[in-house]
KOLLOVO-260861 format. One record per residue: residue in three letters; x, y, z of N, C-alpha, C in turn. Coordinates in steps of 0.001 Angstrom, whole numbers, plus 500000, padded with zeros to 6 digits. Each point is the difference from the previous one (the first is absolute). Example, Ala and Ser with C-alpha at 12.3 -4.5 7.8 and 13.67 -1.06 7.14 Angstrom:
ALA513190494310507800499110501190500000500900501200500000 SER499650501050499280500820501190500060499230501090500730 
This chain:
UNK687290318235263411498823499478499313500410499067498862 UNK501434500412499397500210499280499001500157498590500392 UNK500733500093501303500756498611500244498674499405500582 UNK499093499909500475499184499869500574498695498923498666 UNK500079500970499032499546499175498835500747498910498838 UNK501373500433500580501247498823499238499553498417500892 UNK499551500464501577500132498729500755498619499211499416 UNK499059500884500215498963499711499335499656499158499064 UNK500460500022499311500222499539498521500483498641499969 UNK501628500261500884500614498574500281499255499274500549 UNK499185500159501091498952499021500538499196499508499353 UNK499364501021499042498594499325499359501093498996499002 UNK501032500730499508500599499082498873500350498347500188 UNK500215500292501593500607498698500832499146498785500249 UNK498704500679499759498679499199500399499251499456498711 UNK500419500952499359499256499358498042501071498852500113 UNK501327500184499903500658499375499593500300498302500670 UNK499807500530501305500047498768501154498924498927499259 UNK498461501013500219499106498837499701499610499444498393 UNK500677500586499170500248499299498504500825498761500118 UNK500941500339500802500972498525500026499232499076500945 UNK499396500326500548499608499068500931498421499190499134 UNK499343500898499072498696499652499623500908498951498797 UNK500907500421499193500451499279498718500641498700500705 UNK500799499995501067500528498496500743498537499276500109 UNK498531500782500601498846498943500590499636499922498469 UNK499583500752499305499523499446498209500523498447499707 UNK501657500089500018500557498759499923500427499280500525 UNK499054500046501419500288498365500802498570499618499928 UNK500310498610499538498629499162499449499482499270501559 UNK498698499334499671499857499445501145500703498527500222 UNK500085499555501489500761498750499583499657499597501820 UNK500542498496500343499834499633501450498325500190500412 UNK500111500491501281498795500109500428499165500660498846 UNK499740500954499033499534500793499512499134498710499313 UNK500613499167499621498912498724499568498962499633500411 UNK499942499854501097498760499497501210499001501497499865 UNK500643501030499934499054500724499877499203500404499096 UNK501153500394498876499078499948498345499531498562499920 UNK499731498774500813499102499020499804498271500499500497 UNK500057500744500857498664500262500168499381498559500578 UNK500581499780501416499317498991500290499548499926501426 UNK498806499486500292499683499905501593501419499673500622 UNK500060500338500859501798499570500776499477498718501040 UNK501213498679498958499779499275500471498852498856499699 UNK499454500455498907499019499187499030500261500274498982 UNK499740498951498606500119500263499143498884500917498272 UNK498971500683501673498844500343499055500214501644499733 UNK499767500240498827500202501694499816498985501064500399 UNK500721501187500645499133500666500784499403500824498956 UNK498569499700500508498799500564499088499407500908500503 UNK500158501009500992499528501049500699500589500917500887 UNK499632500827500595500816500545501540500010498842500830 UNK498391499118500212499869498852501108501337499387499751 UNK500076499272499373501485499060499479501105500453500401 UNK500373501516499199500727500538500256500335500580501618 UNK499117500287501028500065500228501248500507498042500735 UNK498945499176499350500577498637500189501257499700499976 UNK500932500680498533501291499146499981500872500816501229 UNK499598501212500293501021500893501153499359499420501044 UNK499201499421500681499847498659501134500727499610499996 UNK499850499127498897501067498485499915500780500267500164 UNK501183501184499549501210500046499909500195499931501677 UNK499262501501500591500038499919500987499948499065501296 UNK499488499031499731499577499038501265501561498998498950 UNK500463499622498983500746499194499636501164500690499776 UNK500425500643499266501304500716499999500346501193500492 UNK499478500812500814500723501337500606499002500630500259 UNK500710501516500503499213500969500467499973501521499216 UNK501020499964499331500215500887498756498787500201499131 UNK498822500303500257498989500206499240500038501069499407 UNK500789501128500535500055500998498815500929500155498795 UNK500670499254500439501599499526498647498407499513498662 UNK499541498291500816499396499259499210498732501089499342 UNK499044500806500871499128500790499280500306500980498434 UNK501397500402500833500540500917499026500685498978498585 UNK500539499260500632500043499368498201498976499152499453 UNK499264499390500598498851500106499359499541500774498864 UNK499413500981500848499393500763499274500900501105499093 UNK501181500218499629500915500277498661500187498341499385 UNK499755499263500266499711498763499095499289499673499001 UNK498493501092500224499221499952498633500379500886499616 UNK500977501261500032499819500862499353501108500010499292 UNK500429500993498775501127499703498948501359500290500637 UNK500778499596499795501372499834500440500425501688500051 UNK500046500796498986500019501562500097499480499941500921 UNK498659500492500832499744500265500674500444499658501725 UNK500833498569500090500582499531501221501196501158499563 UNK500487500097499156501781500536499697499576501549500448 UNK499018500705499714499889501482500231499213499935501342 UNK499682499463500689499432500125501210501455499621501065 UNK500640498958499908500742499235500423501183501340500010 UNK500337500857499183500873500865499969499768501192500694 UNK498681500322499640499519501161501090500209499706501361 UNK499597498503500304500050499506501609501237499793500678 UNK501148500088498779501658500319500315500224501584500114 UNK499182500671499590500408501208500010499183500469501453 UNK499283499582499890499489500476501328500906499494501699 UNK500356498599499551500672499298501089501213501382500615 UNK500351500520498739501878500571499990499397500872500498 UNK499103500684499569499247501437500936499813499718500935 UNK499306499622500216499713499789501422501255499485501277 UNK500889499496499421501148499714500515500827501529500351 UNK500376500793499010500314500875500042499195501014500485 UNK498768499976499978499115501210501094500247499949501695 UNK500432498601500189499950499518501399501780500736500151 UNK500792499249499627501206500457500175500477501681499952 UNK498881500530498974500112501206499686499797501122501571 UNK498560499186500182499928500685501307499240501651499879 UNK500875500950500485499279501082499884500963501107499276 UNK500920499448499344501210500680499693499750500323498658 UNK500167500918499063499635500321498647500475498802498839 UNK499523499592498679500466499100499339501176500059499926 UNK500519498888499222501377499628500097500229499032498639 UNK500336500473499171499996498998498659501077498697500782 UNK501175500224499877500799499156500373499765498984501153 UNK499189500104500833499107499077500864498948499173499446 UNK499385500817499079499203498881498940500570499029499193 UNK500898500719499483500910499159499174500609498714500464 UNK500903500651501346500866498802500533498559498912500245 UNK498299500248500335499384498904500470500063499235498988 UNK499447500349498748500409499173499176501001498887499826 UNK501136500544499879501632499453499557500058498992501520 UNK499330500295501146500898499201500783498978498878499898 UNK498639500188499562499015498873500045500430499482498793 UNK500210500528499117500431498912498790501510498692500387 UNK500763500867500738500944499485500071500053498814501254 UNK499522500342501004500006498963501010498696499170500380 UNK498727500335499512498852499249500037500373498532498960 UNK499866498379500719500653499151499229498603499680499374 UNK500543499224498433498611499515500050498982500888499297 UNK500632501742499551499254500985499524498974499482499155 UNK500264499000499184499076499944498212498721499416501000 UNK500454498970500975498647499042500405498944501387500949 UNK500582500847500547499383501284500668499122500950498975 UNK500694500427499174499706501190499519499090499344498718 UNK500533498734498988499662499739498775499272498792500061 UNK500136499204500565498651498595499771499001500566501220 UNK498847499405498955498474500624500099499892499814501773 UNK500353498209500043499562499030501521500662500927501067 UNK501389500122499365501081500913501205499886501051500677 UNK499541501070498547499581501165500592498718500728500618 UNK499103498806499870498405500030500812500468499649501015 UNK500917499402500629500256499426501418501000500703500864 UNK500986500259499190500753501458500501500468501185500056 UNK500043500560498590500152501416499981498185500465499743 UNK498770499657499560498903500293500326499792499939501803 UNK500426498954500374499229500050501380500788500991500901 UNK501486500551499091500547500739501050499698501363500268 UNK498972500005498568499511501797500365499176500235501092 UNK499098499266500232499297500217501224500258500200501512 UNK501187499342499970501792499933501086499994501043500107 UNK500557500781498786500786500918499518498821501550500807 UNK499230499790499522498880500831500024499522500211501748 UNK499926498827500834500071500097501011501427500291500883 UNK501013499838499430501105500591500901499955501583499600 UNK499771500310499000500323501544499162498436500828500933 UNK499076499468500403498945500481501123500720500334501517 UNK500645498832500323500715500333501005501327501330500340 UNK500528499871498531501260500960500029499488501344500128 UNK498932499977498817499034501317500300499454500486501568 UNK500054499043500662499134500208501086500885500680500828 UNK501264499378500409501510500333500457500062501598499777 UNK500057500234498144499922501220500132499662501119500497 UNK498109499698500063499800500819499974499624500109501719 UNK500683499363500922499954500200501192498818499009500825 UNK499503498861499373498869499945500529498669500231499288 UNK499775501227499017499178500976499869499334499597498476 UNK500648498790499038499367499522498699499173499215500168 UNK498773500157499539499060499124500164499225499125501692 UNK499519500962500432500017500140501474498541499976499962 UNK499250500022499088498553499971500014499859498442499937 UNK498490499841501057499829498301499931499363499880498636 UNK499460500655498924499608499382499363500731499493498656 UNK501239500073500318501519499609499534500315498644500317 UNK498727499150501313500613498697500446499734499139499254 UNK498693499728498776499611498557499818500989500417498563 UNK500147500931499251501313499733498890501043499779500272 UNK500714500070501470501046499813500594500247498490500439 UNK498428499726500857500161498506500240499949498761498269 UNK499402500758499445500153499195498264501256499614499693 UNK500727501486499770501041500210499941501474498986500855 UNK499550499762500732500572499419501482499570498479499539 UNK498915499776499478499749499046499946500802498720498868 UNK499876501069498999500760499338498563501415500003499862 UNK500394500636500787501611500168500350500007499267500889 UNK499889499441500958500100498876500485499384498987499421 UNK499546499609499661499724499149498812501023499714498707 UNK500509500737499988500570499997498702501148498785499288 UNK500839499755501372501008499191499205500969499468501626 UNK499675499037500295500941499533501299501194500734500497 UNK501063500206499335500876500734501061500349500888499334 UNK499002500581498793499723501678500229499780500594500877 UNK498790499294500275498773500475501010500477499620501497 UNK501186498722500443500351500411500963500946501181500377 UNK500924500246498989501284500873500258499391501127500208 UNK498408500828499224498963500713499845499365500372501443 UNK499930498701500894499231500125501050501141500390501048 UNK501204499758500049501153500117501096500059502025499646 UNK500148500442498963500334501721499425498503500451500660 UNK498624499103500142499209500987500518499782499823501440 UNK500255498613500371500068500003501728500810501082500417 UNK501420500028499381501443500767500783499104501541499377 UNK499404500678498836499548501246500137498722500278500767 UNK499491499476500908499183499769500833500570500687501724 UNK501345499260499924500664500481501043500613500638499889 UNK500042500315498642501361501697499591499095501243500346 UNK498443499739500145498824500969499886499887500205501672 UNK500143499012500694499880499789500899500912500981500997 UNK501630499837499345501092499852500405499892502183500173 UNK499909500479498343499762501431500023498790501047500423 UNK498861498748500698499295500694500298498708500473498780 UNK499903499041498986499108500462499170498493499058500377 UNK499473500811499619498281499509500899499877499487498690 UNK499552498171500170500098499044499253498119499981499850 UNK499301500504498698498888499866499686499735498959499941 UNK498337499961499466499462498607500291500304498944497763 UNK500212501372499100500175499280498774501364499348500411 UNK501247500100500589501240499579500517499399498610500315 UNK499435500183501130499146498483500660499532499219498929 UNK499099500501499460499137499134499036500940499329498969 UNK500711500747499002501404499712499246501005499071500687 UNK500160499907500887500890498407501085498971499253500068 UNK498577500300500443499192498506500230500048499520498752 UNK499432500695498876499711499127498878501128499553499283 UNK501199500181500425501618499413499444499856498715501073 UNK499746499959500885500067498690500942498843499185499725 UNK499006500641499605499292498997499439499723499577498326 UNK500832500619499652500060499497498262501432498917500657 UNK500782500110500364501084499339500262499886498782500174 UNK498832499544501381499690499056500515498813499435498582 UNK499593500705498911499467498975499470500514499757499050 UNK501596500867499687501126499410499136500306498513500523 UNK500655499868501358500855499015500181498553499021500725 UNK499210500072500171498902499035500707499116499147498806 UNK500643500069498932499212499314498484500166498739500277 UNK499304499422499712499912498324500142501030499417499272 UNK499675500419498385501094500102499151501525499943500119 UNK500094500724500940501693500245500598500501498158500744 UNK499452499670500274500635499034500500500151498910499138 UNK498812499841498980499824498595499041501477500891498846 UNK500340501192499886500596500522499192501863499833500395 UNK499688499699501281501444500088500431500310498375500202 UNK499612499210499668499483498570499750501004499903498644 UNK499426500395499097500598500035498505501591500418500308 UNK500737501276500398501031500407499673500875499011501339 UNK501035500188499644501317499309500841500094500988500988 UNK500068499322501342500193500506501309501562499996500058 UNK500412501366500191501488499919500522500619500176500969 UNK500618499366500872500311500550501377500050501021500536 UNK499960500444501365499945501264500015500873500831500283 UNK501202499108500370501616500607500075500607500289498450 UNK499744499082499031500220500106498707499135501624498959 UNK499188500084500270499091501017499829500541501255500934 UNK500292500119501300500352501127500496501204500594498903 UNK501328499056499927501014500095499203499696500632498562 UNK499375498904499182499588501105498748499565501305500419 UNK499123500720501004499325500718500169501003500785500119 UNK501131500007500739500993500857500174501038500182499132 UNK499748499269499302501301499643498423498799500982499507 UNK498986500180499564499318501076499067499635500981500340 UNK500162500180501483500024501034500985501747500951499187 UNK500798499345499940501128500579499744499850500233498745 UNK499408499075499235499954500331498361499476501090499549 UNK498397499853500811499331501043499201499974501309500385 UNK500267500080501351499663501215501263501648500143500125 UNK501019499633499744500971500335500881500464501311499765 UNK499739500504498288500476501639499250499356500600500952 UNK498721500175499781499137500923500477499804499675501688 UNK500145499188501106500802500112500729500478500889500523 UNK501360499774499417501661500488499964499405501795499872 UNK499237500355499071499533501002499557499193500705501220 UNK498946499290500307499247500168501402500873500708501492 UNK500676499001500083501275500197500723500682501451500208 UNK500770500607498854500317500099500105499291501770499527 UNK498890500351499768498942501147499880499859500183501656 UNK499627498682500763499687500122501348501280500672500815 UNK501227499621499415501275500963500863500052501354499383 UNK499725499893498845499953501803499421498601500749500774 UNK498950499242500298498819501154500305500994499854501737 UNK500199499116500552500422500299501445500848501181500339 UNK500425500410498622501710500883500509499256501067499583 UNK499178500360498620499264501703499813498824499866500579 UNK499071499552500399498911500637500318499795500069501611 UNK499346500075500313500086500809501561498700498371500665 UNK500149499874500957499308498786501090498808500315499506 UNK499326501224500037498688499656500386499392499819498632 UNK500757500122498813499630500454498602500399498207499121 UNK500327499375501403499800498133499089498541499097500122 UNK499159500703499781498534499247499810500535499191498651 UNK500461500221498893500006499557498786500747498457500477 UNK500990500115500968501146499191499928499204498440500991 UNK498975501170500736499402498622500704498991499357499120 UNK499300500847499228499194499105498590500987498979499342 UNK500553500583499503501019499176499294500424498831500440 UNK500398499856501311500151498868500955498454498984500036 UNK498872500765499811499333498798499763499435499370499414 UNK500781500666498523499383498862498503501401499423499803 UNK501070499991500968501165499196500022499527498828500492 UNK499257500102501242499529498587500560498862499307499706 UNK499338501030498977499167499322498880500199499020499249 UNK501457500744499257500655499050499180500696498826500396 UNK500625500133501268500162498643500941498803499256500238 UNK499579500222500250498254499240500606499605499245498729 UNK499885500418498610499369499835499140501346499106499361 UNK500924500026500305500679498973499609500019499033500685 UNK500637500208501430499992498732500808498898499408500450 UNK498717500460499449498253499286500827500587498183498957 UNK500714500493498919499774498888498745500674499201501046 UNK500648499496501070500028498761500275499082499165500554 UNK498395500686500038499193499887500077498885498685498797 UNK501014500398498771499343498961498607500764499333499915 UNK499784498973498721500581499021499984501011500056499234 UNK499992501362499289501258500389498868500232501840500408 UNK501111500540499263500159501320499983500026500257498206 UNK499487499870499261500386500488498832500187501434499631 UNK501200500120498849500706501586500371498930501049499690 UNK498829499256499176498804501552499543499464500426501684 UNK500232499240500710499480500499501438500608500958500589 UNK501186500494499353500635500691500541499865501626499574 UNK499184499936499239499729501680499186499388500652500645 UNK499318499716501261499376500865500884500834500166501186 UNK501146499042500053501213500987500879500641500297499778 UNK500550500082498445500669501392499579499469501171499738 UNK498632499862499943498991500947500118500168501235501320 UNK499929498940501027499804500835501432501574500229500286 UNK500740499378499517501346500891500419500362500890499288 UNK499950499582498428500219501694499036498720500744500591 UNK498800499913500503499693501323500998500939500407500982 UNK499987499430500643500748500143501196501030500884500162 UNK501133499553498668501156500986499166499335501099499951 UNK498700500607498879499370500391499485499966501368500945 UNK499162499403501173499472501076501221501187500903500357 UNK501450499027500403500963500721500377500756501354498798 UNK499465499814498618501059500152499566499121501441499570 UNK498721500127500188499394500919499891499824500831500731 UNK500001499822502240500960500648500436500662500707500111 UNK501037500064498985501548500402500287500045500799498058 UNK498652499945499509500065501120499019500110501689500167 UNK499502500110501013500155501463500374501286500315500495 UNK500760498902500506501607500347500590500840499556498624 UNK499150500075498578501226499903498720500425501083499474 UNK501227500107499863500626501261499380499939499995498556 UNK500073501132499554500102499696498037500474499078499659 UNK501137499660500268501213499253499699499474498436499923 UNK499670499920501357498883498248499806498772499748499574 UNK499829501077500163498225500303498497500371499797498527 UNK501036500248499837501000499915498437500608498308499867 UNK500269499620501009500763498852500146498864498929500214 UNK498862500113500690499334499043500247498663500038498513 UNK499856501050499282499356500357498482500585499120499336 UNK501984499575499496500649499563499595500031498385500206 UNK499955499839501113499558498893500431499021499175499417 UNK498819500417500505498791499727499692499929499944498227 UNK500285500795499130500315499805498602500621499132499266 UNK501015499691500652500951498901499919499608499038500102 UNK498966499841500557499419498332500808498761500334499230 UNK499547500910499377498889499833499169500343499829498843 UNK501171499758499701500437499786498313500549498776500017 UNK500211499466501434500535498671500038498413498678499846 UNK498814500835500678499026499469500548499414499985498271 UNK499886500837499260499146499865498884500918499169498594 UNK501564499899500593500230498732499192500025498802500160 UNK499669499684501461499660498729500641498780499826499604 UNK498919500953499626498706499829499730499820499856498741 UNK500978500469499028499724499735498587500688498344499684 UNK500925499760500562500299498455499961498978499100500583 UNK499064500693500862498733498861500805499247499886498749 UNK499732501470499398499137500004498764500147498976498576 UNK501941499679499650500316499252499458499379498772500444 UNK500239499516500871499896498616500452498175499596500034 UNK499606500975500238498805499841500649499159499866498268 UNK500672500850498976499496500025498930500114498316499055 UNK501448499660500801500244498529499653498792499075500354 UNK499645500323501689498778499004500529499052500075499415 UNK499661501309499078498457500340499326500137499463499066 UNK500984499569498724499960499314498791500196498396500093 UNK500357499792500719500124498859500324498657498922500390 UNK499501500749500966498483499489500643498901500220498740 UNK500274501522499221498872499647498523500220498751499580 UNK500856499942499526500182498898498785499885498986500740 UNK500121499751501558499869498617500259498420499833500275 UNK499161500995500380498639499965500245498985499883498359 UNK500851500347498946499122500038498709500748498673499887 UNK501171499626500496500284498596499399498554498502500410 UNK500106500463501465498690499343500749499188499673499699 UNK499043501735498942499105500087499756499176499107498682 UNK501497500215499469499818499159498853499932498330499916 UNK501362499875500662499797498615500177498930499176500813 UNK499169500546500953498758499716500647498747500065498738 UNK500144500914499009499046499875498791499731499466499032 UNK501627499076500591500048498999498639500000498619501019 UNK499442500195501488499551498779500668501025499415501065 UNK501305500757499626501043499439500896499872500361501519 UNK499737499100501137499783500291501124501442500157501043 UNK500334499347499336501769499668500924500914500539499129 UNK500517501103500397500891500927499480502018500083501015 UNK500526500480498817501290500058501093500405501312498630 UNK500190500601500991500248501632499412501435500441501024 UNK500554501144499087501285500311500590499734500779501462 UNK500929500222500662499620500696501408501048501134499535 UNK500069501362500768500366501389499659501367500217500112 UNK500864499959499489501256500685499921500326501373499519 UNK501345499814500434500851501963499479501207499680498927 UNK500077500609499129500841500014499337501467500574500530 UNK499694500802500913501319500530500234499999500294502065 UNK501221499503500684499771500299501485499062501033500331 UNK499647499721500983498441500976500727501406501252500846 UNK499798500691499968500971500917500771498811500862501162 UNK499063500513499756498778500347501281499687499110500382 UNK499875498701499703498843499405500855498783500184500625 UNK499390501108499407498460500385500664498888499702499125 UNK500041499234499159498717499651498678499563498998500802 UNK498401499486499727499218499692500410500442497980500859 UNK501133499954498902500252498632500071500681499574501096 UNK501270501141500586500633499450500938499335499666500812 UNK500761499030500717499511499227501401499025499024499605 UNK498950500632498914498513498431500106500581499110498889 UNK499349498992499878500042498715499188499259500287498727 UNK500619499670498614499169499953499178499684498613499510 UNK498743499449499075500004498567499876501314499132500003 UNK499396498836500798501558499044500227499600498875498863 UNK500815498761500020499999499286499719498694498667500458 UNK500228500241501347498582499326500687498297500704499621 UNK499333499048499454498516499895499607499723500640501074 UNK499894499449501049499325499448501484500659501407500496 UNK500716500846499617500586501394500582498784500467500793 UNK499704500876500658498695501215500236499788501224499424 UNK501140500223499331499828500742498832500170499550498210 UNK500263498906500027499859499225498973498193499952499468 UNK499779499427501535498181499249499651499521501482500510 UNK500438501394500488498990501091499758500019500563498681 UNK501104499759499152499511500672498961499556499342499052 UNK500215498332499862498747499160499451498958500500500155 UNK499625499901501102498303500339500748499853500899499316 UNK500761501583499625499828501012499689499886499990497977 UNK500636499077499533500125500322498879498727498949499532 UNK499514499025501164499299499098499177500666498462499459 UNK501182499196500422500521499274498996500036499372501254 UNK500387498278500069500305499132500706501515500086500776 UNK500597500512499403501995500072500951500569501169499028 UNK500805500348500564501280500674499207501003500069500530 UNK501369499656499295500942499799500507500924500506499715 UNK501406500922500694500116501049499547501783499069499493 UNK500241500275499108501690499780499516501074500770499077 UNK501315499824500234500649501400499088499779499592498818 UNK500321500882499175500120499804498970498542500614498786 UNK500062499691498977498805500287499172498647499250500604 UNK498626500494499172499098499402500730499556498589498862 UNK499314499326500927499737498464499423498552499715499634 
């Protein structure tokens, strides 16, 4: 009983502590990039301000028929756009905490908790998701992918349940039209989320098939409405005038990166995958690898959802957080498995583990916090610099752009990877945060401001 409330403890402790670092990193990442266009509050695609829901239902048209199909990225920041920045940072953190749960409920399976499985989700998403700050910490980023991935998340973790429980979860039809919703917005959600998403529920379709589980009609309904949120992901009008704008890259050139970040980002966990799949082959007995054939198909999730991208006109690396996603499941499933075949000895060793990488993980997070605290003082003083100088009439401004005083050693604050003001007027993030502040140009240069 004692030890039982020591673990206890560590968990809840693991979870205060997780989501403090994670709420104090979103406190101090300011808005910046896309986040402009949105705190502009503007019909999308006109320059008149939305004065209602009408308007507001107007500018998610426009976007739609002109730039994409992502309407729930765009809804969702939207609407944390009027509201105070606290409030994106404590919602935005809960919706990380929920992501890791839910990650870990699926992998968990039916096997009793496991601190050190929670933990490692953490540490390995911090560590190999590229691109973390633009995911987890800008407003635009994380309405488009770690928001849209809960609904993913939520519909594969229906399925695992279902696996479980033989067939036998949620078997009542009146389970289908929240299922087809459900089905619906997850396919919807984010292009090769939602494809890598749709390959894990076709192949558990035939895993149901395969054991003989009598496939209900919420099962049915939950695939139609993923195939048809899907088709009105990639069928946006938007999508094509949008792929117009970015640089088309060959498609032999694009396979290559794909497999250069295939090795980068996936190759640990992988290697890791790998090599859980030869340990469950040698202890557990034939008929007792259901886990090992799940596992196998958020592997080809994570293939699918990588390789659909030679499909666009770019691969950028934030695209890739939803297939390290489905392969640290994948790991995940196996490694939970092969908990009942652990002896003290690797219950002690894999505790140790997991600790180790949580003391490594929360000083990588207190250096994001440094840096990130850099991006927050920096953007005051340049936004009261703005403010002022616009009050004393100045329309054309050239203000400093964000630096670090000292090498970035995490790299996960809000800044890596995006652009902050350049030198060019004519930028698209130059003239969004004109638009946004009100002034004719701003132009961003080192040094003190002018």
């Amino acid at each position: 009983m004692k030890k039982i409330n020591i673990t206890k403890t560590m968990s809840v402790s693991a979870v205060i502590v997780l989501a403090a670092c994670m709420f104090v990193i979103n406190y101090l990442s300011p808005y910046i990039a896309d986040d402009y266009i949105s705190l502009s509050h503007k019909v999308w695609g006109t320059g008149r301000k939305i004065s209602g829901f009408g308007d507001f239902c107007r500018s998610i048209y426009n976007f739609y028929l002109n730039w994409g199909g992502r309407v729930e990225g765009t809804v969702c920041a939207a609407i944390f756009s009027y509201l105070p920045p606290a409030v994106f940072d404590l919602f935005n953190t809960l919706c990380y905490m929920i992501v890791t749960l839910l990650i870990y409920l699926i992998c968990r399976g039916d096997q009793t908790d496991n601190l050190p499985l929670y933990l490692g989700i953490h540490v390995l998403l911090w560590v190999f998701v590229p691109d973390y700050g633009q995911i987890m910490f800008w407003m635009c980023g994380s309405a488009n992918y770690l928001w849209a991935s809960v609904w993913i998340l939520l519909l594969l973790y229906f399925y695992r349940r279902y696996t479980i429980s033989n067939g036998t979860l949620f078997a009542g039809r009146a389970y289908s039209i929240p299922a087809f919703l459900l089905g619906f917005l997850a396919g919807a959600a984010m292009e090769n989320m939602s494809a890598g998403m749709l390959v894990i529920l076709t192949l558990h379709i035939a895993f149901y098939y395969k054991y003989k589980y009598k496939i209900h009609l919420p099962v049915l309904a939950s695939y139609l409405g993923s195939l048809l949120g899907f088709a009105f992901l990639v069928l946006a009008p938007g999508n094509s005038a949008r792929s117009k704008e970015e640089i088309e890259l060959s498609v032999l050139f694009k396979f290559f990166v794909i497999c250069y970040y295939w090795a980068m980002f996936i190759g640990v966990i992988g290697i890791l995958w790998l090599v859980l799949n030869v340990i469950i082959k040698a202890v557990l007995p034939h008929d007792d690898r259901k886990a090992a054939c799940e596992s196998l198909l958020y592997m080809c999730g994570a293939a699918a959802a990588a390789y659909c991208m030679l499909a666009a006109p770019s691969s950028p690396e934030r695209t890739w957080y939803i297939v390290c996603v489905y392969a640290l499941t994948a790991a995940g499933i196996l490694y939970s498995a092969l908990l009942p075949c652990q002896t003290a000895l690797i219950r002690k060793a894999a505790g140790l583990a997991a600790s180790g990488a949580m003391v490594l993980l929360l000083v990588s997070m207190a250096d994001t916090m440094y840096a990130s605290y850099e991006i927050s003082v920096q953007t005051k003083e340049r936004e009261a610099y703005i403010m002022e100088q616009k009050a004393l009439g100045n329309m054309n401004l050239e203000v400093p752009v964000i630096t670090h005083k000292y090498p970035l050693r995490a790299h996960h604050d809000v800044l890596t990877g995006l652009s902050d003001l350049t030198a060019d007027a004519d930028f698209w993030i130059n003239e969004a945060a004109a638009d946004y502040f009100g002034v004719d140009s701003i132009v961003g240069t080192a040094g003190e401001v002018r």
